[in-house]
C-alpha positions in Angstrom: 27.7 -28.4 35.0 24.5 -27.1 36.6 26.1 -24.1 37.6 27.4 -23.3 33.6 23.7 -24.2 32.5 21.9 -21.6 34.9 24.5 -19.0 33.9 24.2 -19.2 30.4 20.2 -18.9 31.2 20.4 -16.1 33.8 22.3 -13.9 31.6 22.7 -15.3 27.6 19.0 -16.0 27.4 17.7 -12.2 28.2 20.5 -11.0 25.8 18.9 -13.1 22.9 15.5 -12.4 24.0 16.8 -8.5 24.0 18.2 -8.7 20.5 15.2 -10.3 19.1 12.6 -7.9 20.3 15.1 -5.0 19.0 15.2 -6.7 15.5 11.6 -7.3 15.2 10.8 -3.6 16.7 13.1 -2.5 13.6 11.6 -4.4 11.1 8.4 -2.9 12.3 9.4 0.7 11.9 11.1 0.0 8.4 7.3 -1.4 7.6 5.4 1.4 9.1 7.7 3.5 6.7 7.7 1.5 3.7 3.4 0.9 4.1 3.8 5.1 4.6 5.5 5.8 1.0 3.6 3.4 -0.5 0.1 5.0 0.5 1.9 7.8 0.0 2.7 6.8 -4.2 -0.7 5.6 -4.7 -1.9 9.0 -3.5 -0.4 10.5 -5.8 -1.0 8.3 -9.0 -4.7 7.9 -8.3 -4.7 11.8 -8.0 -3.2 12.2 -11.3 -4.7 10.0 -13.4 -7.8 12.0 -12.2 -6.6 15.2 -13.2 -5.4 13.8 -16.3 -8.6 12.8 -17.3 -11.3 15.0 -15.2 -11.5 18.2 -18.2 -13.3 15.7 -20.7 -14.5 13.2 -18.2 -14.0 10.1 -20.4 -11.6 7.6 -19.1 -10.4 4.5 -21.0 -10.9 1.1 -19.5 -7.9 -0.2 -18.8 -7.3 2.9 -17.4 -9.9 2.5 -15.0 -9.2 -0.7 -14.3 -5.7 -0.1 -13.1 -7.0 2.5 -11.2 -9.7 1.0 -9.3 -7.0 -1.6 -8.7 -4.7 1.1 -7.1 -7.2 2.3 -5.1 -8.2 -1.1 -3.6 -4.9 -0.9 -2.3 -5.1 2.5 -1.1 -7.3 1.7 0.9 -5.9 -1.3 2.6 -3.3 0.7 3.7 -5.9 2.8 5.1 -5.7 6.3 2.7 -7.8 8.8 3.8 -10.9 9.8 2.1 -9.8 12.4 -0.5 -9.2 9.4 -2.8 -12.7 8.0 -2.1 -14.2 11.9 -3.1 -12.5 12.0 -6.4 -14.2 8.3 -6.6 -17.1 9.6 -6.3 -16.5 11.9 -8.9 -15.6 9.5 -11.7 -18.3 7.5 -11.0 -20.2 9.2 -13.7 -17.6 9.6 -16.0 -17.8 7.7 -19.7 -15.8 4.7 -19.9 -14.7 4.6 -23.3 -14.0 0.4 -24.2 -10.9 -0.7 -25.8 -9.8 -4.0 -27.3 -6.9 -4.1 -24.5 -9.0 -5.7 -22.0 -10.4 -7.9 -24.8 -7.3 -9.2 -25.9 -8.0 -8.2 -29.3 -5.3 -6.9 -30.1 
């Protein structure tokens, strides 16, 4: 019985142990990829909400809102800092108010 036991550990418990790292090494890279089209997205939809708004420099709140909310997670995915210079940018930009944030509608 011993004998069994110290086979299934000598060669079963590595295979398991192999498997497991593979799986976990995979689910990393599907991660790394996923976290990469994300940033990726958010690039893009912070970049054209600018554009959509940078000729008259007036943004509406919610608007702004969402975006700062994007870009919060931009940067927790680590974007680089072309985001952060259009940022910059809006900073003095009009907010124009609405009653969607007020729930006044």
């Amino acid at each position: 019985m011993e004998e069994i036991v110290m086979i299934i550990i000598k060669y079963f418990v590595p295979l398991i142990l192999g498997y497991c790292l593979n799986v976990i090494a995979s689910y990393r890279k599907k991660s790394n990829a996923t976290n990469k089209a994300l940033k990726i997205m958010l690039q893009n939809n912070l970049t054209n909400t600018y554009f959509v708004y940078s000729t008259k420099k007036k943004i509406p709140d919610y608007v702004y809102r969402n975006w700062l909310n994007m870009l919060e997670e931009y940067e927790a995915l680590e974007g680089d800092d072309y985001i952060h210079a259009l940022a910059k940018k809006m900073e003095v930009w009009e907010i124009v108010r609405t009653d969607i944030l007020n729930n006044s509608l």
